[in-house]
N, C-alpha and C positions, 0 to 999 in steps of 0.2 A: 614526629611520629609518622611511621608511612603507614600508608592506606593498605589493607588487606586487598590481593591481588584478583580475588574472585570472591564473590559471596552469593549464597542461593535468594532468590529472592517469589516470591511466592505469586502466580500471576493475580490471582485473589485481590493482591492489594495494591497491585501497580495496574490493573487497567479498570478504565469506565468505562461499559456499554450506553454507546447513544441509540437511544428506542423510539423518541418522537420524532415525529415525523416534523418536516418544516411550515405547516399551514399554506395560507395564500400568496408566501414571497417565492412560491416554488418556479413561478415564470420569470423571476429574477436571473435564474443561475441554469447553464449546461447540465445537462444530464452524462454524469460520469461513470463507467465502468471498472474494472479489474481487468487486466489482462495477465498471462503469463513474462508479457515487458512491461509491466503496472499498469499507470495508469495511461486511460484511453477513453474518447467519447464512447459515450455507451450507444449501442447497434441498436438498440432498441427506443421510438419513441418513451414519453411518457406514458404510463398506463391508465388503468383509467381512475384510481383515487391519487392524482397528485400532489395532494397535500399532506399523504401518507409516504411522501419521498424525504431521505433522510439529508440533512445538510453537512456535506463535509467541506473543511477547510483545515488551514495549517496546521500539521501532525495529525491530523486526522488519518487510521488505517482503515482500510476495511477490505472486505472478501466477499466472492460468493461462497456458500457453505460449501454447495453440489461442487463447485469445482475450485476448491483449496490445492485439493491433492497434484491440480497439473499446475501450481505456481497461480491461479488467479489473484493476486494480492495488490492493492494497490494503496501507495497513500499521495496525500496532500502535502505537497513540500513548498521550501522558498521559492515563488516564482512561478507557481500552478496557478492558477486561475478556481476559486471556493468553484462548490458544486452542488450537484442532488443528486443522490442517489436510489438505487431499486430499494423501496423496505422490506424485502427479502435478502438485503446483504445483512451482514455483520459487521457493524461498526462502532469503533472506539477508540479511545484515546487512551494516552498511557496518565499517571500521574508523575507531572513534571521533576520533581523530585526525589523519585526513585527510580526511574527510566526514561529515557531518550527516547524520544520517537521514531525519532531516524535511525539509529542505533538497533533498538527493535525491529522497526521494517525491516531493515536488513539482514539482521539474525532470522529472521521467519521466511528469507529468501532464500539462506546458504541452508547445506544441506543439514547442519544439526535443529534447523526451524522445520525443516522438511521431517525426519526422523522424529521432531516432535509430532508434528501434524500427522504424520502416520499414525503413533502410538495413539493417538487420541481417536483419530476422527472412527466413524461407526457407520451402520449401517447395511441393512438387509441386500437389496438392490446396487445402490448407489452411496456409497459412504460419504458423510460429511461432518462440518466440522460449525456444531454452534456455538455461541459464544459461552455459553454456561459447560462446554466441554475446554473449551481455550485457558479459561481460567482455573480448572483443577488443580496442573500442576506447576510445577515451580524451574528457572532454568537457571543456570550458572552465570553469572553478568560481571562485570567487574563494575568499579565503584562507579557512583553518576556522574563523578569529575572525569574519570576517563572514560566514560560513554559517551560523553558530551565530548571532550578530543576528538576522539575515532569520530562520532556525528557531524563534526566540522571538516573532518578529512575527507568522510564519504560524499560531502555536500561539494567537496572540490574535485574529487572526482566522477560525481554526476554528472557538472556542469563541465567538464572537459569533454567526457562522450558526449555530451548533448554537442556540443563546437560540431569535437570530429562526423557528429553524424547528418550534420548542418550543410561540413564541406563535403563527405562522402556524396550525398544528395547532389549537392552542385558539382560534382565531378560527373557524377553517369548524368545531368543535366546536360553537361559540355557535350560528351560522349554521343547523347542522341541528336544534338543538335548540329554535332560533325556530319552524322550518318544521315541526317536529313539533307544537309545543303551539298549530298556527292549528289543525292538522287533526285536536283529541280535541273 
């Protein structure tokens, strides 16, 4: 029997929100942020209830609300280093089972995750996007056997860019180190 090639799946019942905060192990781990390229040390010390800072690690996603809309997204993948984050992000996991984590990261990067994030997110001033808005609606997914494929393809193509941007870096490395030893 073959698998149905898309099925709707309702965010309600594929994501947990994490809300507690990590207590006193919060000087255990880096403070992490979102960026529009994921994830990133976050700019900002700790503040000052850190124990009110949230613990992410593998599949773990999360955003800032205020700034979803210009791609702040970031998650916790193979290979990242767990973390803590601001408890003013939003943060959650998928349920293993009926969605990929990576899978989702992703869909929430390309532009039908964008298109969703627009429809949703709200807001007088500054539109944003909370977790209790994330979960309303429902998006088109294909089965978790091939979310979980495509999750394993994207994890080999992240860690290829990571290489190239490894060697990119030690190229303009070379580069200024040429232009230094014209000018001793």
């Amino acid at each position: 029997m073959t698998e149905p090639t898309k099925q709707t799946l309702p965010l309600e019942e594929c994501l947990v929100e994490v809300t507690s905060g990590i207590g006193a192990r919060w000087k255990d781990f880096p403070v992490l942020g979102a960026t529009r390229d994921g994830l990133a040390p976050a700019k900002e010390p700790v503040g000052k209830n850190p124990q009110r800072y949230k613990y992410v690690h593998q599949g773990t996603i999360f955003y800032n609300p205020m700034r979803i809309l210009i791609g702040s997204i970031a998650m916790i993948d193979v290979g990242d280093r767990d973390g803590i984050t601001s408890p003013d992000y939003v943060v959650f996991k998928t349920v293993e089972t009926k969605l990929n984590s990576r899978w989702f990261y992703f869909w929430l990067r390309s532009i039908k995750g964008e298109n969703y994030i627009r429809g949703l997110a709200r807001g007088a001033v500054r539109e944003r996007m909370l977790f209790k808005r994330l979960v309303q609606g429902s998006i088109a997914a294909p089965s978790i056997n091939k979310q979980n494929q495509i999750a394993d393809a994207l994890l080999v193509v992240r860690n290829a860019r990571r290489k190239a941007e490894e060697q990119i870096s030690e190229i303009n490395s070379l580069a200024a180190a040429l232009l230094r030893s014209g000018n001793t």
